[in-house]
C-alpha positions in Angstrom: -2.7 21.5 -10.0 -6.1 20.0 -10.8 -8.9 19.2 -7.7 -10.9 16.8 -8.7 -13.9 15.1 -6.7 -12.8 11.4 -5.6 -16.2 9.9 -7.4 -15.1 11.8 -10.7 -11.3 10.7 -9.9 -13.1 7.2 -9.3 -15.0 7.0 -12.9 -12.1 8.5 -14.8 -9.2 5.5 -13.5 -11.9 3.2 -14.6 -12.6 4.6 -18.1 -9.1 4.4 -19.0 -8.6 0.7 -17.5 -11.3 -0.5 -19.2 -9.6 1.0 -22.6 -6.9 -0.2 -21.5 -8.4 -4.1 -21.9 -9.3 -4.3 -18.2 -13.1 -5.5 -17.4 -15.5 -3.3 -15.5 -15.5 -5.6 -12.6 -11.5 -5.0 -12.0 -11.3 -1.3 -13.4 -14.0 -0.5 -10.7 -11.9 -2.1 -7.8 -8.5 -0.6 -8.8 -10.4 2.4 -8.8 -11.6 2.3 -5.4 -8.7 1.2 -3.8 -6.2 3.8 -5.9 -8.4 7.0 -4.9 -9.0 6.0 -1.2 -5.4 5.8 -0.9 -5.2 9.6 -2.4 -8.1 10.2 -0.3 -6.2 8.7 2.8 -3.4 11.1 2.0 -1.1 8.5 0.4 -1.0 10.3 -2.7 2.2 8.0 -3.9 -0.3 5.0 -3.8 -3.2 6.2 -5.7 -3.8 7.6 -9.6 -0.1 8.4 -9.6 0.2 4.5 -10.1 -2.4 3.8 -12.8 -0.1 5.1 -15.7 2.6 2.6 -14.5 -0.4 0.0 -14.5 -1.7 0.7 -17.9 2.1 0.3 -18.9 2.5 -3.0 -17.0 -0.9 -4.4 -18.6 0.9 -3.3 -22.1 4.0 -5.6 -21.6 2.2 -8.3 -19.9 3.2 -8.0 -16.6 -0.3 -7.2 -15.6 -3.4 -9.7 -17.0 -6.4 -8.7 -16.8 -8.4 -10.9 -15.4 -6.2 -13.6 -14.1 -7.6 -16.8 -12.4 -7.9 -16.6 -9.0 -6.1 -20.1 -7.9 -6.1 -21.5 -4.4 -3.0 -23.8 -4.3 -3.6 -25.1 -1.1 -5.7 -24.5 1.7 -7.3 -25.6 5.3 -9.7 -24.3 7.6 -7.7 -21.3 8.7 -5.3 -21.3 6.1 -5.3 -20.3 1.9 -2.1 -20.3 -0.2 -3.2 -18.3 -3.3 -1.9 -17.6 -6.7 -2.8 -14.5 -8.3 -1.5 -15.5 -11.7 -0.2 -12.1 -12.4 -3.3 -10.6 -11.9 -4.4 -7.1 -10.6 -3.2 -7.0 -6.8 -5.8 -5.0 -5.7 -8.4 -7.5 -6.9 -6.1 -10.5 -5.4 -6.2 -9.2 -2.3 -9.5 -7.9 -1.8 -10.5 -11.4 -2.7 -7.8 -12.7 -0.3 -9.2 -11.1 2.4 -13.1 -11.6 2.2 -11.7 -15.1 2.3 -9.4 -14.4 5.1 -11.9 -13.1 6.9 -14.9 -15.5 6.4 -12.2 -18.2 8.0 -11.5 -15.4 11.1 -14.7 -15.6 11.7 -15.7 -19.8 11.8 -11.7 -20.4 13.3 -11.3 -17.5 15.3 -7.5 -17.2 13.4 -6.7 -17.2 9.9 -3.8 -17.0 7.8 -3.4 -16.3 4.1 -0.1 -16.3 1.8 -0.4 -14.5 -2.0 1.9 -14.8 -4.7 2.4 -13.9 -8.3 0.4 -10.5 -8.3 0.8 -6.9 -9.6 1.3 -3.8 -6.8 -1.7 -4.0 -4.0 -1.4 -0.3 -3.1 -1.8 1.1 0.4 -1.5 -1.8 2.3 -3.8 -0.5 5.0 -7.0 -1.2 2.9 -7.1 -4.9 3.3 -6.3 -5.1 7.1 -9.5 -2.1 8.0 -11.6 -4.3 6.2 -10.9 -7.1 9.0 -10.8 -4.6 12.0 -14.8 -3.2 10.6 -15.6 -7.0 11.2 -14.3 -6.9 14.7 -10.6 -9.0 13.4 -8.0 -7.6 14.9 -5.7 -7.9 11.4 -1.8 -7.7 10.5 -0.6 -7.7 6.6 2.9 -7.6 5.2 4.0 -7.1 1.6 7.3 -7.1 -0.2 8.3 -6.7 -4.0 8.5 -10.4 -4.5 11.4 -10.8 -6.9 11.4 -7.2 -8.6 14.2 -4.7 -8.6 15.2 -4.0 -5.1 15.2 -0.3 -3.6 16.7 -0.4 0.0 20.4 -1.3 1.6 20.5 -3.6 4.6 22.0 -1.5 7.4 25.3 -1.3 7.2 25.8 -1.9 3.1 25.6 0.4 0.2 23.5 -2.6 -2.7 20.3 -2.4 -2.3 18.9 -5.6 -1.4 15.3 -5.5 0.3 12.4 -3.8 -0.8 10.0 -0.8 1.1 8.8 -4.0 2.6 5.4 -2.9 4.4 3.7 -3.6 7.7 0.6 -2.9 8.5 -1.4 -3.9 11.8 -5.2 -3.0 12.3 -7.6 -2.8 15.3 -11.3 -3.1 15.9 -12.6 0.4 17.6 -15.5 2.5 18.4 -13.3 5.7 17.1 -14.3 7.6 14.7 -11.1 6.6 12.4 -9.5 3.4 12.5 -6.5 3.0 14.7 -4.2 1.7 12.6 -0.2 1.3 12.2 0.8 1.6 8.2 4.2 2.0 7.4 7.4 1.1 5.4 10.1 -0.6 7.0 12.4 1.7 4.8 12.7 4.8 5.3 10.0 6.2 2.8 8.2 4.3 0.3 9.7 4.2 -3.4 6.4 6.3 -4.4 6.9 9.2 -1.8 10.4 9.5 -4.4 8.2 9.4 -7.4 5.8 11.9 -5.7 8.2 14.3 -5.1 10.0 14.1 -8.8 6.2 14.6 -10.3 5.9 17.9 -8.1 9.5 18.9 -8.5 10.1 19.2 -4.6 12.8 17.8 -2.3 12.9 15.0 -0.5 13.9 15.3 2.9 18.0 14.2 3.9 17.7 10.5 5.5 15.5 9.1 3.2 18.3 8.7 -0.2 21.6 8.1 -0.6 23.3 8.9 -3.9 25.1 6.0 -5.9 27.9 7.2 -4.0 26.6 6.7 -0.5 26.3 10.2 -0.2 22.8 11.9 1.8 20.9 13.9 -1.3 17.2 15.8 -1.1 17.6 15.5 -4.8 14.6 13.0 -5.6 16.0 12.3 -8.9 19.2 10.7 -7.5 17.0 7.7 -6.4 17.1 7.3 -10.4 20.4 7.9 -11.0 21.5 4.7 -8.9 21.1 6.1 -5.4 19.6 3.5 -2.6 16.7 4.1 0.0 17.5 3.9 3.8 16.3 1.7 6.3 14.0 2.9 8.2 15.4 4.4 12.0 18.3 6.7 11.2 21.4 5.7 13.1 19.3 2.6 14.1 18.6 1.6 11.2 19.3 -1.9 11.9 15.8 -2.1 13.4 14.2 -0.9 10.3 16.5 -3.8 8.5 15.4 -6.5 11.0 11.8 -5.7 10.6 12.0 -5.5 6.7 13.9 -8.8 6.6 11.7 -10.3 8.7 8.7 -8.9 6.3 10.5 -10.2 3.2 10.2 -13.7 4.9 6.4 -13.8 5.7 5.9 -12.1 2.4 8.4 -13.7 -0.1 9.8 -17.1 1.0 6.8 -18.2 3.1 4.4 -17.6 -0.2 7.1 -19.1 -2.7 8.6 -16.1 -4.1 12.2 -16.5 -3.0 14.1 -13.5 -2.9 16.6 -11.6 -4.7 16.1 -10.0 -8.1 14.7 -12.3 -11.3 16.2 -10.9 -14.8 13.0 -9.9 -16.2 12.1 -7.6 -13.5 8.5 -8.5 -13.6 6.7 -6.5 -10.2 5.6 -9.0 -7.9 3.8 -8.7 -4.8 4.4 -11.1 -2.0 1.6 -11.1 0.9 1.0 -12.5 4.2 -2.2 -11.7 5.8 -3.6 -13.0 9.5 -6.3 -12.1 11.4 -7.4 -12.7 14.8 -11.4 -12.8 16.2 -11.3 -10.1 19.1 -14.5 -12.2 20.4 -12.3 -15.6 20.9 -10.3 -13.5 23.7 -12.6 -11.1 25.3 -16.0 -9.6 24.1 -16.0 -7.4 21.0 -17.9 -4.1 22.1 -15.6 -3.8 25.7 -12.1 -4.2 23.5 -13.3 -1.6 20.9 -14.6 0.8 23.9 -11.3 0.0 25.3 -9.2 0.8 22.3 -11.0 4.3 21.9 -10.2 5.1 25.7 -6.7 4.5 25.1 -6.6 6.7 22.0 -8.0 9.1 24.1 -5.3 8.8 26.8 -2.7 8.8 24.1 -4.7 12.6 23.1 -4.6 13.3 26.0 -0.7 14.1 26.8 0.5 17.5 26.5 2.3 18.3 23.5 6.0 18.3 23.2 7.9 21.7 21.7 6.8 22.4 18.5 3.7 20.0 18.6 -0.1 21.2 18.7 -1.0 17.9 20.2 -0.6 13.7 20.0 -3.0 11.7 17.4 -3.5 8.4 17.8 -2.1 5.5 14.9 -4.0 6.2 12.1 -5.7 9.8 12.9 -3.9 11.9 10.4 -5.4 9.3 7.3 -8.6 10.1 8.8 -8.9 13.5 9.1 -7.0 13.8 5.7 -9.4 11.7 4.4 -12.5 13.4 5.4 -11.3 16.8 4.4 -10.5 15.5 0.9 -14.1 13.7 0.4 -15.3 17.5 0.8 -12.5 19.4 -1.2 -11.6 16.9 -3.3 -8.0 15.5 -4.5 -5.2 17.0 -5.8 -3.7 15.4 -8.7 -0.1 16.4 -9.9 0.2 18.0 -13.0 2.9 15.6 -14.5 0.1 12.6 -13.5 -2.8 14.3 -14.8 -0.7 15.0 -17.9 -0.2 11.2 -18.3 -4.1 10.1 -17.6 -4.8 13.0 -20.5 -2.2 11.5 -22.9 -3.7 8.1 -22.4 -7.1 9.1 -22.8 -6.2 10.7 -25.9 -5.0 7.6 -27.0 -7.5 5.3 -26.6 -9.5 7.8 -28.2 -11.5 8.9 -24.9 -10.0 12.4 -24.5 -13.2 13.8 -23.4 -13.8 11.7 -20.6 -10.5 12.6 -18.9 -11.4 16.5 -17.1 -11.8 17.5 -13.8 
């Protein structure tokens, strides 16, 4: 399995956007954001995703740059229309905005529609929480084919549906909450096929509502899980309620549209920690509570507690040193396409 150094990851995604049609403005963003998610860990939402990308921008599901269209908007709110642009350069753009507004209104609140995948979600709430915002982001699928039951039925009808909630701190690492209100994100699956492992029971059931550890199933028909097991129904409220901030507040609707076309849904708030108390004694604050979270003695089978957001960190600062690991059937694909566009050469570890 190929290491390679996140800056070297970095100017390799970009040389096969940018043959790929995309500018050097956008192929440099997508970059960034795809790599820090491998470097945060979240290997199913970084250079695993840029073949599927390059496919999308093929078949016009993806444009390169795409106006960037405020529908409607008032001091502490922005509707925004992506027209089918990158998602990672709508919503970075989305939330320097987003932001700005946090900042003269003390609360803000952004809807996006009609863009392409935005990745690990986390990425656009830490930027807020660096600017003392404490910030909360939900996504859905928009109107693309769906991947999770609701509790209780065997048709999928939601998506992964992610959540993601942010806080200003003087830790180290951000103390952040990122996660799926299904039971693993459709590109843990796709992570697992590439490096021809199993997936772990509770996460898929087969087309015939049967538990499987066979990744492939989930391609054979089978359905993802709400998140919470036997209480699933709590992963199914949140994700519903998710699909609503995400899909019918922006527009989107819900349900499946024939062509297919991915479409991410966002809603994106943020709060100014300095309209409720001042900045420096809630991010002192939030690092002694990490600290007192640390600090209780480890169940059975546990070497200790972390705090929301700990493992990312450390994962992350490990990998800037020893670099990323890239799955061989991924790496395979970013050669193939290199050799296409005629840039073979540019494509090594």
């Amino acid at each position: 399995m190929p290491v390679v150094a996140a800056d070297r990851l970095r100017t390799i995604v970009e040389a096969l956007l940018q043959a790929s049609g995309t500018s050097a403005q956008e192929a440099e963003t997508v970059a960034r954001y795809s790599v820090a998610a491998n470097l945060a860990g979240h290997d199913s939402h970084g250079v695993i995703q840029i073949p599927i990308y390059i496919d999308r921008i093929g078949v016009g599901h993806i444009v390169p740059g795409a106006p960037f269209e405020i529908k409607q908007e008032s001091a502490t709110t922005t509707v925004i229309d992506g027209n089918w642009g990158f998602g990672y350069v709508v919503a970075d753009r989305a939330t320097k905005l987003t932001i700005e507004k946090a900042k003269k209104s003390n609360v803000a609140a952004t809807t996006i529609l009609r863009q392409s995948h935005v990745g690990r979600v986390a990425a656009y709430p830490l930027m807020a929480a660096k600017e003392g915002l404490i910030a909360i982001m939900t996504a859905d699928s928009g109107r693309s084919p769906k991947a999770v039951a609701p509790f209780g039925g065997r048709e999928a009808r939601l998506g992964t549906n992610p959540i993601c909630i942010a806080m200003p701190s003087d830790l180290d690492g951000p103390f952040v909450l990122d996660m799926a209100t299904s039971a693993v994100a459709v590109g843990k699956i796709k992570l697992a096929q590439a490096k021809g492992t199993k997936i772990p029971e509770g996460w898929v059931v087969d087309k015939q509502g049967q538990p499987t550890t066979d990744p492939f199933e989930y391609d054979r028909g089978g359905i993802l899980l709400p998140l919470g097991g036997s209480e699933g129904y709590k992963g199914y409220g949140m994700s519903a309620m998710v699909e609503v901030f995400s899909g019918l507040l922006p527009g989107l609707g819900f349900g499946v549209e024939p062509t297919g076309r991915h479409n991410d849904g966002c809603f994106l708030t943020m709060f100014n920690v300095e309209a409720f108390r001042p900045l420096a004694t809630f991010k002192k604050e939030v690092a002694e509570f990490a600290a007192y979270l640390k600090a209780t003695p480890p169940a059975e089978g546990f070497k200790e507690v972390l705090y929301p957001g700990e493992v990312e960190w450390r994962t992350e600062q490990a990998r800037l040193k020893s670099g990323v690991e890239v799955d061989e059937k991924t790496w395979k694909k970013l050669q193939e396409i290199g050799a296409k566009h005629g840039i073979a050469d540019q494509v090594k570890a």
